[in-house]
C-alpha positions as CSV (number, residue, x, y, z in Angstrom):
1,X,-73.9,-16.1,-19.6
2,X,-73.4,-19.3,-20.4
3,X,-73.5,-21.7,-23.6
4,X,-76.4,-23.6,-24.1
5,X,-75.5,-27.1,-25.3
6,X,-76.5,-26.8,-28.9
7,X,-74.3,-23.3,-28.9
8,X,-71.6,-25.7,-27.6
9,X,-71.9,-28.0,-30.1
10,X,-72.1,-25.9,-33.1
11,X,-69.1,-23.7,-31.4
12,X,-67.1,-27.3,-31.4
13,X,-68.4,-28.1,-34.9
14,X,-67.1,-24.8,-36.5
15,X,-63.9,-24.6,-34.4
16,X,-63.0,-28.8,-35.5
17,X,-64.0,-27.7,-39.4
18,X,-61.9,-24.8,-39.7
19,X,-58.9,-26.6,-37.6
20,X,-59.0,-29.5,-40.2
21,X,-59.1,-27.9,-43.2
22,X,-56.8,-25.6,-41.7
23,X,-54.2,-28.4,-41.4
24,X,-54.7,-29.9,-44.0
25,X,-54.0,-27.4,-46.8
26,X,-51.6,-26.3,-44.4
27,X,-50.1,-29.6,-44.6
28,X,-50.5,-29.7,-47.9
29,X,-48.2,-26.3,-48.7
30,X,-45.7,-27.7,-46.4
31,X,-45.7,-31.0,-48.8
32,X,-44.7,-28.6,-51.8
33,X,-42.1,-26.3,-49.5
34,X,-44.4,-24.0,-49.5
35,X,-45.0,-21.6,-46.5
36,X,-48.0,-23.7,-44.5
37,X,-49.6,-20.4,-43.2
38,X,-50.7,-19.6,-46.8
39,X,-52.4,-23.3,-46.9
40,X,-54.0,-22.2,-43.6
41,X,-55.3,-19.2,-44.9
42,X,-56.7,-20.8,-47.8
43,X,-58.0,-23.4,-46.3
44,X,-60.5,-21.1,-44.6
45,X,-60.9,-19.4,-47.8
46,X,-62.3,-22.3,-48.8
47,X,-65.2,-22.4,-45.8
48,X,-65.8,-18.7,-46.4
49,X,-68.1,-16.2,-48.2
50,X,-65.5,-16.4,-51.3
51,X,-65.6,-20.4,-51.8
52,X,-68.7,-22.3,-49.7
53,X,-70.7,-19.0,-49.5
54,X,-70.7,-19.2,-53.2
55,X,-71.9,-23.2,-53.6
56,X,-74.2,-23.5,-50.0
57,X,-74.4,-19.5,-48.8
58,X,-76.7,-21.2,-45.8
59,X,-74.3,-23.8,-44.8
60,X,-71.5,-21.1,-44.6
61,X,-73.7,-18.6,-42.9
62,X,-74.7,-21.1,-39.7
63,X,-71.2,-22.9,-40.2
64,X,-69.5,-19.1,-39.1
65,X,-72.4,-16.9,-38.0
66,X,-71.5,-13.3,-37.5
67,X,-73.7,-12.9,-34.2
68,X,-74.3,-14.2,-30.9
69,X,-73.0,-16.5,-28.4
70,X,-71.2,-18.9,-30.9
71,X,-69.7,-16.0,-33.3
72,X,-68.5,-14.4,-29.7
73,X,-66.8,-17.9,-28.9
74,X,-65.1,-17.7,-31.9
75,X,-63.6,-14.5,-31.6
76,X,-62.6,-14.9,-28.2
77,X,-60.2,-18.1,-30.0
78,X,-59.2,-15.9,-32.8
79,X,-58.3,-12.7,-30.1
80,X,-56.0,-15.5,-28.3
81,X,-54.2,-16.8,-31.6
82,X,-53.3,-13.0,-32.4
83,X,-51.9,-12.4,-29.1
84,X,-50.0,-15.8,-29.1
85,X,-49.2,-15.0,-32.6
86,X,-47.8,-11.7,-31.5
87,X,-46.3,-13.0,-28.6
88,X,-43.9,-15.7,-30.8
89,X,-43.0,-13.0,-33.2
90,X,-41.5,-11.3,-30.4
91,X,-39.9,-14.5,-29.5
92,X,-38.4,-14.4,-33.5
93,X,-37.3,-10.9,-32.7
94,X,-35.1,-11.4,-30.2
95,X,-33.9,-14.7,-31.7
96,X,-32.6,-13.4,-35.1
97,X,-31.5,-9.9,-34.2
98,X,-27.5,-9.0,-35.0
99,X,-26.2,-10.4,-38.3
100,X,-22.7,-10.9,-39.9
101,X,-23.5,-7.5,-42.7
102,X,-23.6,-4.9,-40.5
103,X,-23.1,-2.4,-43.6
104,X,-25.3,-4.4,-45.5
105,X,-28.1,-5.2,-43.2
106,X,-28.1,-1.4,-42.5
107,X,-28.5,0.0,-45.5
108,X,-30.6,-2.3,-46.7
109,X,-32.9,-2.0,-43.9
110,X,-33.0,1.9,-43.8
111,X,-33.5,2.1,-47.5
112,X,-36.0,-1.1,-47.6
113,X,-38.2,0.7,-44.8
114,X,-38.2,4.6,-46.0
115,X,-38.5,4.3,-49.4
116,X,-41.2,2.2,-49.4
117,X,-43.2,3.8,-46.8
118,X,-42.8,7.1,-48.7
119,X,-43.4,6.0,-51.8
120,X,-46.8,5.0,-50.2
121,X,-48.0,7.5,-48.5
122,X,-47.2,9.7,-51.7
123,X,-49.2,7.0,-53.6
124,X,-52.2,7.3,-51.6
125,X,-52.7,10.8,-52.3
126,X,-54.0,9.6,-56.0
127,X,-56.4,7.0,-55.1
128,X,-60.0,7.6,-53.8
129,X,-59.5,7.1,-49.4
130,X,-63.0,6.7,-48.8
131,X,-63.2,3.9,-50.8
132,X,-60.7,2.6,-48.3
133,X,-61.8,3.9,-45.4
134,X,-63.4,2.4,-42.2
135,X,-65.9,4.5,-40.2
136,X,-63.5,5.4,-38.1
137,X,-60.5,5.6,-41.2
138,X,-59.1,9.3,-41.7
139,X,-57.0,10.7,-44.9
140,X,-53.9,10.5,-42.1
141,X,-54.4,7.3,-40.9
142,X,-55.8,5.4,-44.0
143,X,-52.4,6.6,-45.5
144,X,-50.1,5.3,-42.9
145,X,-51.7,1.7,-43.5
146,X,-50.9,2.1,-47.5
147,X,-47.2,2.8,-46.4
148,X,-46.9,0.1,-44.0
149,X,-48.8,-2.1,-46.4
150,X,-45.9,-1.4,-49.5
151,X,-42.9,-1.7,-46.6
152,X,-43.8,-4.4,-44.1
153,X,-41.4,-7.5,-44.2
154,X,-42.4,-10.9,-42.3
155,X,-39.9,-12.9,-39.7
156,X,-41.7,-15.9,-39.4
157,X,-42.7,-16.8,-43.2
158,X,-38.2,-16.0,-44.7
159,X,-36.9,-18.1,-41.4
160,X,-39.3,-21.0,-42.3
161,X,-37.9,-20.9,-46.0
162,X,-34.2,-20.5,-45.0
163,X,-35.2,-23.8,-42.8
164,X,-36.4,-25.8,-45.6
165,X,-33.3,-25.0,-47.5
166,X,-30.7,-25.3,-44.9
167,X,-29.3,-22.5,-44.7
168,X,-30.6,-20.7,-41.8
169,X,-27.6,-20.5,-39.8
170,X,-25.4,-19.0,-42.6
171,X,-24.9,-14.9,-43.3
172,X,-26.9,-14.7,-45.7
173,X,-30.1,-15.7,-43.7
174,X,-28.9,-13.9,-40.4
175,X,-28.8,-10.8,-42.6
176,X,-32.3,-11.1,-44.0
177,X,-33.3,-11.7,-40.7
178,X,-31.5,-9.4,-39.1
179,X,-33.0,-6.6,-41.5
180,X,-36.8,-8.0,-40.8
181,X,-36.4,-7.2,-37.0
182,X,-35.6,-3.8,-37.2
183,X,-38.1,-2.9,-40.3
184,X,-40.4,-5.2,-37.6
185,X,-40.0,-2.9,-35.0
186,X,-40.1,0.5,-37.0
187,X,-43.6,-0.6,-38.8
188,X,-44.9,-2.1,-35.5
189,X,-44.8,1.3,-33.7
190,X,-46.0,3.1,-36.9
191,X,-48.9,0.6,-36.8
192,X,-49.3,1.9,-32.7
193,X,-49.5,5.4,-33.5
194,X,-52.3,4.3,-36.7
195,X,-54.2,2.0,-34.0
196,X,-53.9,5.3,-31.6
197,X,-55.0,7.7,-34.2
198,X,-58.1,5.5,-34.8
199,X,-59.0,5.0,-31.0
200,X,-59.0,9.1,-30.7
201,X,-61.1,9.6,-33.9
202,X,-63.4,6.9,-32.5
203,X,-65.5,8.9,-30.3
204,X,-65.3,6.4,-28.1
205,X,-62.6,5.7,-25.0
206,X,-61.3,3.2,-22.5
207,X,-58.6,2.7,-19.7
208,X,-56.6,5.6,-18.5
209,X,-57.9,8.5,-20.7
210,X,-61.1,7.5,-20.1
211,X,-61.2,8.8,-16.7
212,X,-60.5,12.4,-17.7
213,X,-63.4,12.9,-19.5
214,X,-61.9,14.7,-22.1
215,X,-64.1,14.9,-25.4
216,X,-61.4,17.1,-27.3
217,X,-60.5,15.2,-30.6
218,X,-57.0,17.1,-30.4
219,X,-56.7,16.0,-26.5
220,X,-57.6,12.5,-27.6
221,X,-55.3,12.2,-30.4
222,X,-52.6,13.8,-28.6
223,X,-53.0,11.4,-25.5
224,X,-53.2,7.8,-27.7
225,X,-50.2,8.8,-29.9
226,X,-47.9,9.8,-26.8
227,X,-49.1,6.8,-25.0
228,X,-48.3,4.3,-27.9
229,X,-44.4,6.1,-27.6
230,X,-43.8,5.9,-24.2
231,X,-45.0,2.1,-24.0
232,X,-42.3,0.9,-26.6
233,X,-39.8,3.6,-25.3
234,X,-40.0,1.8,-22.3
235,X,-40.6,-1.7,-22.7
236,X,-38.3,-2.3,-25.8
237,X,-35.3,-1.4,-23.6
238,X,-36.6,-2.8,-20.0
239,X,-38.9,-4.9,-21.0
240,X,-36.3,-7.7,-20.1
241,X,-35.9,-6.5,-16.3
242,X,-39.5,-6.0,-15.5
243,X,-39.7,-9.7,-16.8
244,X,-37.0,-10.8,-14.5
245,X,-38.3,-8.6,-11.4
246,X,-41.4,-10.7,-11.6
247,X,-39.8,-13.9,-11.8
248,X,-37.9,-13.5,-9.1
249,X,-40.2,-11.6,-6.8
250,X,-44.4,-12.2,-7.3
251,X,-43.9,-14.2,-9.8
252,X,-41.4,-16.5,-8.6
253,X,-43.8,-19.4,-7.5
254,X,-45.7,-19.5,-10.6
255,X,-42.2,-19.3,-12.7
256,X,-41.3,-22.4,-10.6
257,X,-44.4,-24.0,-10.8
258,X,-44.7,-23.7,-14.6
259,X,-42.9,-21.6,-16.6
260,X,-45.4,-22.0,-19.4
261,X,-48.0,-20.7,-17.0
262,X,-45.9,-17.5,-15.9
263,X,-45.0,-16.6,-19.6
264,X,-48.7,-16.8,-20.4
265,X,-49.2,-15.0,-17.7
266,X,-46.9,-12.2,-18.5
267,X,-48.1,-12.3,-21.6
268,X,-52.0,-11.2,-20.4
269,X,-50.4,-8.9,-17.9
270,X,-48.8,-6.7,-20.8
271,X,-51.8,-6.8,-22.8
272,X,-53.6,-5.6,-19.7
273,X,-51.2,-2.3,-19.3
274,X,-51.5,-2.1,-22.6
275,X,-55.7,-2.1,-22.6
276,X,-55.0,0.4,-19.0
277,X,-53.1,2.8,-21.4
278,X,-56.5,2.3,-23.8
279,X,-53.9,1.1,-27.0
280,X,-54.6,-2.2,-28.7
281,X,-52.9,-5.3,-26.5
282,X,-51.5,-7.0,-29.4
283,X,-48.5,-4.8,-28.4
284,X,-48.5,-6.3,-25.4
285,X,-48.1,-9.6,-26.3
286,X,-45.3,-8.2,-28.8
287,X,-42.9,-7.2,-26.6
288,X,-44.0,-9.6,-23.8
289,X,-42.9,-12.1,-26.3
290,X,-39.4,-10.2,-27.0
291,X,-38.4,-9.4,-23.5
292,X,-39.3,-12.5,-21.7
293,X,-37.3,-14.2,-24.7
294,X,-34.3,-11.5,-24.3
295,X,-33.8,-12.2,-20.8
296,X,-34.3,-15.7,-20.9
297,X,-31.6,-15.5,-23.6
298,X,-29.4,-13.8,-20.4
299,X,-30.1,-17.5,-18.0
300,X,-26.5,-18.7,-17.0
301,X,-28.0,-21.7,-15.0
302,X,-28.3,-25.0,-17.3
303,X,-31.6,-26.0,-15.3
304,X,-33.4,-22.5,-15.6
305,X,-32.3,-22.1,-18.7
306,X,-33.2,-25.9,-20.2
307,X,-36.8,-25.1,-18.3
308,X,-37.3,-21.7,-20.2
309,X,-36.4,-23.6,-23.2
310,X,-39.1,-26.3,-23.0
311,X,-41.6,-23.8,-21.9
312,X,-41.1,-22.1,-25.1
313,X,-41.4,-25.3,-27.0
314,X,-44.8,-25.8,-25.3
315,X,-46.3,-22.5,-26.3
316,X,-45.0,-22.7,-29.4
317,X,-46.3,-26.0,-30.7
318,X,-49.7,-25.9,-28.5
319,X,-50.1,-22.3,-30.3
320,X,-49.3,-23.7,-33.8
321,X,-51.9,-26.3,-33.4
322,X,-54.4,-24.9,-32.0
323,X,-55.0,-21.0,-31.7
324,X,-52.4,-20.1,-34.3
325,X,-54.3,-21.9,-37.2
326,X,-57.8,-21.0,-36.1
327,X,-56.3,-17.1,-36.4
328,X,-54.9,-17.6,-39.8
329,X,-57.7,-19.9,-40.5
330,X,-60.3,-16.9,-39.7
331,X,-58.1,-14.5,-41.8
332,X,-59.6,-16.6,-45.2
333,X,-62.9,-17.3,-44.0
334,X,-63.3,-13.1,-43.3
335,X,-61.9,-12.9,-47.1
336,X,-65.1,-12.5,-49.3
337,X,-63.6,-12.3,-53.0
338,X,-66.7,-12.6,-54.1
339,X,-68.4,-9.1,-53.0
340,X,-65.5,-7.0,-51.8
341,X,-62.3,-7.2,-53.8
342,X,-61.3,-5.0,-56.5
343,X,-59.2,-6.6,-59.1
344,X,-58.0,-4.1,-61.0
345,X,-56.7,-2.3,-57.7
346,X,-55.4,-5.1,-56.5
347,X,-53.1,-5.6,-59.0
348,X,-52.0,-1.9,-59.3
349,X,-51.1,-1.8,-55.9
350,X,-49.3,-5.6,-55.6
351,X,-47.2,-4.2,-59.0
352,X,-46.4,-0.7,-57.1
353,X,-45.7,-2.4,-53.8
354,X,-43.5,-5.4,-55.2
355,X,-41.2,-3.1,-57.5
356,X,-41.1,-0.3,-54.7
357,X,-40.0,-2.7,-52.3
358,X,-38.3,-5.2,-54.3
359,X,-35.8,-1.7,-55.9
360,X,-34.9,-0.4,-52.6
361,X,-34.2,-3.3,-50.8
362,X,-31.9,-4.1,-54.4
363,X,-30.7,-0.6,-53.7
364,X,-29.6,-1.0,-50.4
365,X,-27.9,-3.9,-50.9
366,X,-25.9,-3.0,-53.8
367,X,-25.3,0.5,-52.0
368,X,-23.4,-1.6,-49.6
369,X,-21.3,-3.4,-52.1
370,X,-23.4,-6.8,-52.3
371,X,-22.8,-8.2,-56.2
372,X,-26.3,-7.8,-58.6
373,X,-27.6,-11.7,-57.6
374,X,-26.8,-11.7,-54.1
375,X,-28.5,-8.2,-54.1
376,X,-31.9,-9.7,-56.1
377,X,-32.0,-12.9,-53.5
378,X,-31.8,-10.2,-50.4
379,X,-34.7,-8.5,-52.3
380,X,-37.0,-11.2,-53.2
381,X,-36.8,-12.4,-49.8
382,X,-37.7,-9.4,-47.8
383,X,-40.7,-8.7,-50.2
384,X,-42.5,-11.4,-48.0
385,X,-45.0,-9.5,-45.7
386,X,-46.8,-12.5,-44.4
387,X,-48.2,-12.4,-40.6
388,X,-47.3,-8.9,-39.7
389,X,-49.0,-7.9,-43.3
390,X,-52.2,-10.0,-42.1
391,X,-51.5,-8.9,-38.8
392,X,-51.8,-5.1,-40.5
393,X,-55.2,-6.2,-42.3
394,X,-56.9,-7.4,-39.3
395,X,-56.2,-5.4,-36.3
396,X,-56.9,-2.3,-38.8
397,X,-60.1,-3.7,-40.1
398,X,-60.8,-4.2,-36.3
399,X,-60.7,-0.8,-35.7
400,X,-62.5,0.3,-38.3
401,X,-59.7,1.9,-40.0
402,X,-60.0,0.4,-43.3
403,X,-63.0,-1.6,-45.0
404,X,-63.2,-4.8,-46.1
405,X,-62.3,-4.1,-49.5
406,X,-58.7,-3.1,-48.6
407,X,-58.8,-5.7,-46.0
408,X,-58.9,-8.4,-48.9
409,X,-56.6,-6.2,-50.5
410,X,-53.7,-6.1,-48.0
411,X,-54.2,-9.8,-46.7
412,X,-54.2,-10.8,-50.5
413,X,-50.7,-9.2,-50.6
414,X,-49.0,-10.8,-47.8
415,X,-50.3,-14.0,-49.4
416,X,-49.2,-13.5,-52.8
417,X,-46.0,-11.8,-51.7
418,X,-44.9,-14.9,-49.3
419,X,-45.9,-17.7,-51.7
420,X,-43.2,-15.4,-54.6
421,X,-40.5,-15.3,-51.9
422,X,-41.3,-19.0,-51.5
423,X,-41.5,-20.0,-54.9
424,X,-38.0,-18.4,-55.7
425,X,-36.0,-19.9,-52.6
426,X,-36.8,-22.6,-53.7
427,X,-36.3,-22.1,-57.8
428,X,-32.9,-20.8,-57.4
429,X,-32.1,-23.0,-54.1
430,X,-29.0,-24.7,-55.3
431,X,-27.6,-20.8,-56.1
432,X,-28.6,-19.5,-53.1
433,X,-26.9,-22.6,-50.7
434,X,-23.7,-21.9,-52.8
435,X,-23.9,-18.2,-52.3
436,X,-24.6,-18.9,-48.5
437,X,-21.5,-21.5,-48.8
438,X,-18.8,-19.1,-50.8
439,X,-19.9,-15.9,-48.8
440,X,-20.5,-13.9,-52.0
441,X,-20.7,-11.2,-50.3
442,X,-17.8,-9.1,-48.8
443,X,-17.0,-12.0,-45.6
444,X,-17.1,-10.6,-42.0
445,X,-16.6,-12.9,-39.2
446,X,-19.6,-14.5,-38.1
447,X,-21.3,-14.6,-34.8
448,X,-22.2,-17.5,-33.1
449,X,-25.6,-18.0,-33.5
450,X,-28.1,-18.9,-30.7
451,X,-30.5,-21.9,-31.3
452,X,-33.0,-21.5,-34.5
453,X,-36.6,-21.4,-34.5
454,X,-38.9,-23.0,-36.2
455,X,-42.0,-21.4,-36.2
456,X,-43.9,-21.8,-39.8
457,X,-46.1,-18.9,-39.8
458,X,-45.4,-15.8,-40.4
């Protein structure tokens, strides 16, 4: 099929609107130190069902139409900006793994992931699930989103904060990072198994399992789940030699050619395992991301490794212009505040997931000996759930896990719960650049630390 020249036009009319206004709040945020993917979600808040739906309902409704060849358009853009999205984070991953607390960033990290995720799925057994649920949402699996919901942390969102205040290569920010990756990684497969649980109470099948014909709901949940497992179990570890064995052998022409091209390419080749398995590809591009960065991380030639460099650079900035804001962008203009968002919810469960969160992680820290302020700065800052929160929202809502009403719910956490970490950085900046200067904690020695990035969403 191909686009008629009006579908063309309108599909270049909505994809220029929603990249400008985009930008510009986004810009806008990044004026006030603020973290620009919020302004990038709001901005297509603004061109959504919430804000213009409200004023010109018939301008909103052509601008974004939720059927044919234009709305497909769209969501072929969106689908690329959450791979690339996912594909960077794995990139961040890699980048800000190991930090200078070892006791600290492990307790804090064990305590900052369990207690929240248990305190949610307990929580969930007192609120209505089918008032939550997709058509394909279960009491199991609707659950596991409320716990992932209260304990997800965000990479991108903290490391673009500890930028702004300069203080991104010190111990304290390697430790908050540090803690993000492996809460990252935990919550990531939990989301896997979720996403699995959904495709097996779907009715509906693709890739491997497909060809077994198997109808058995036990057979099917049994299948997705192990699949999800043995994916990470074995490209979390070698992940970073299957990226090297193509770049050297198949591979090698394109990896000389452009190494922008191959990473893309590696990219859609884990996604495509990952649709072969029938599991979501996002994970794909999430460890594509992490081991192509790991072993390019491992490069002990200047040129190879100055050409992996600047083929990251071009990804990254092409991705943040372009597909990365159209994603976030899309995030607001599916939020409809006006019709399916429940207030008093809401703030019951930003109040539970805040204190939940915001005690362990306190906990943890002062478990490990960290004083009472440096404890309340590690907390405040790992409260963020940004992309991976609106990450969560999405790819759930996607599969029908949850409804639109928690989807505004969740997405309006990670927005709230980033613009507070923000907020504070920046209120108590002066403290926290003298803590990161003194070492208020107890001092270990400090690793060198490999170059930082700058990605601003999160």
């Amino acid at each position: 099929m191909t686009l008629q020249s009006s579908d063309l036009m309108h599909l270049f009319v909505a994809v220029t609107v929603l990249l400008v206004v985009a930008h510009t709040v986004g810009h806008l945020f990044l004026l006030l130190r603020q973290p620009p993917v919020i302004g990038e979600i709001l901005g297509g808040l603004l061109l959504g069902p919430t804000v213009l739906g409200v004023i010109a309902p018939g301008a909103q409704e052509w601008l974004f139409p939720s059927s044919g060849s234009v709305a497909a358009g769209l969501g072929v853009l969106y689908e690329v900006g959450l791979l690339l999205l996912l594909f960077l984070s794995g990139r961040e991953m890699v980048e800000h793994r190991g930090g200078s607390r070892r006791k600290s960033t492990t307790a804090m990290a064990v305590i900052g992931v369990v207690v929240p995720f248990a305190v949610g799925m307990f929580a969930v057994r007192f609120v209505d699930v089918d008032s939550l649920s997709g058509p394909h949402g279960t009491q199991t699996s609707v659950g596991l989103v409320f716990g992932i919901g209260v304990a997800v942390t965000s990479i991108p969102v903290i490391s673009r904060i500890m930028l702004d205040l300069d203080i991104l290569r010190t111990a304290f920010a390697r430790t908050v990072l540090s803690i993000a990756v492996l809460e990252d990684v935990v919550l990531y497969v939990m989301l896997a198994v979720v996403l699995g649980l959904a495709q097996a109470n779907s009715g509906t099948s693709y890739g491997l399992w497909s060809l077994f014909h198997n109808d058995g709901a036990l057979a099917s949940t049994v299948y997705y789940v192990v699949a999800t497992l043995v994916f990470f179990a074995v490209f979390l570890p070698l992940g970073r030699q299957f990226f090297r064995l193509l770049a050297i052998g198949p591979g090698s022409f394109i990896e000389k050619r452009s190494p922008t091209g191959f990473r893309l390419v590696y990219m859609l080749l884990m996604a495509l395992i990952c649709v072969g398995l029938g599991i979501n590809p996002v994970f794909g591009a999430l460890l594509a991301g992490a081991s192509a960065a790991s072993a390019d991380m491992r490069v002990t030639v200047p040129e190879q490794r100055a050409a992996a460099s600047a083929s990251w650079e071009s990804l990254k900035k092409f991705s943040l212009a372009f597909f990365v804001p159209l994603y976030f962008a899309n995030v607001g203009v599916q939020l409809d505040l006006a019709h399916h968002f429940a207030p008093l919810f809401f703030v019951g469960f930003l109040v539970m997931a805040c204190l939940v969160k915001l005690g362990s992680v306190w906990a943890g820290a002062r478990l490990a000996g960290e004083d009472n302020r440096v404890a309340v700065h590690f907390a405040v800052a790992l409260n963020a759930r940004g992309g991976p929160g609106i990450v969560l929202a999405t790819v759930t809502l996607a599969a029908g896990i949850i409804n639109e009403d928690f989807y505004a719910v969740l997405a309006m956490l990670s927005i709230i719960t980033s613009q507070i970490a923000g907020v504070w950085l920046h209120v108590f900046r002066k403290q926290v650049i003298d803590m990161a200067q003194s070492g208020a904690a107890p001092p270990e020695k400090a690793e060198p630390s490999g170059a930082a990035s700058t990605t601003s969403r999160g």
